[in-house]
N, C-alpha and C positions, 0 to 999 in steps of 0.2 A: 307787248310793246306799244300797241296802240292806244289800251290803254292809258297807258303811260303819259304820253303826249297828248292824248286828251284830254285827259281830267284837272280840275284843280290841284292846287296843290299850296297851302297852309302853310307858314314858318310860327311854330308855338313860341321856340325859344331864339334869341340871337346875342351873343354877348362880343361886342364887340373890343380887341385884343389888339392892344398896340403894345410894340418890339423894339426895342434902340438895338439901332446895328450898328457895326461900324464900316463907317465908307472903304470901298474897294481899294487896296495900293497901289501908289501910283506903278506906272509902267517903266521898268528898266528895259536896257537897251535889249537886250536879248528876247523878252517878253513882249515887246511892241515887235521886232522881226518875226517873230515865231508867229502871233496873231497873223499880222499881215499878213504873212504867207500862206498859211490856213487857211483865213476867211479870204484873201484876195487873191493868192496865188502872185504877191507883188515879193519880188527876189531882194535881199537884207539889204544891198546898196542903194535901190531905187527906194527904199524905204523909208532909210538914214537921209537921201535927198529930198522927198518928200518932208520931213521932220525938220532937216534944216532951212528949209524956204518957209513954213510953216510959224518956223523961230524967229525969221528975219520980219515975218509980216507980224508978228505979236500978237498971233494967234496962241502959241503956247510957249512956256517957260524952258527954261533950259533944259534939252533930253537929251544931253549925251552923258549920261551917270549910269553908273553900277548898282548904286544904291540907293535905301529908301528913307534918310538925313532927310530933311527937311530944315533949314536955316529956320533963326528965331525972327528975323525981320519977314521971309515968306511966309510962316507959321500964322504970326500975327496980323498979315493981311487977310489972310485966310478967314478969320477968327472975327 
């Protein structure tokens, strides 16, 4: 191991490999409670009120949906 961490060490070959991904889906209602609970331990209604003061200051768009629609006028802002 010592080795290891002392010696040189040489890169012959590197080919560098770019990937199109597609960006994460947005968060439906039940998927943004669940995280938050998880990682925060924050309970579904303080959640939902966080989200909507969140709404009111135009930090984020409409999240009280079920679904993953996306309108053609937010689409194209996007875009």
């Amino acid at each position: 191991l010592y080795k290891v961490k002392t010696s040189k060490h040489i890169v012959e070959y590197y080919k560098q490999k770019t990937e199109d991904r597609e960006p994460p889906k947005p968060l439906i209602t039940s998927t943004l409670q669940y995280g938050a609970w998880y990682l925060f331990r924050i309970k579904p209604k303080k959640t939902m009120k966080i989200a909507q003061e969140l709404f009111e200051k135009g930090f984020i768009t409409y999240h009280r949906t079920d679904s993953y629609r996306i309108s053609k006028e937010a689409h194209e802002k996007m875009v």
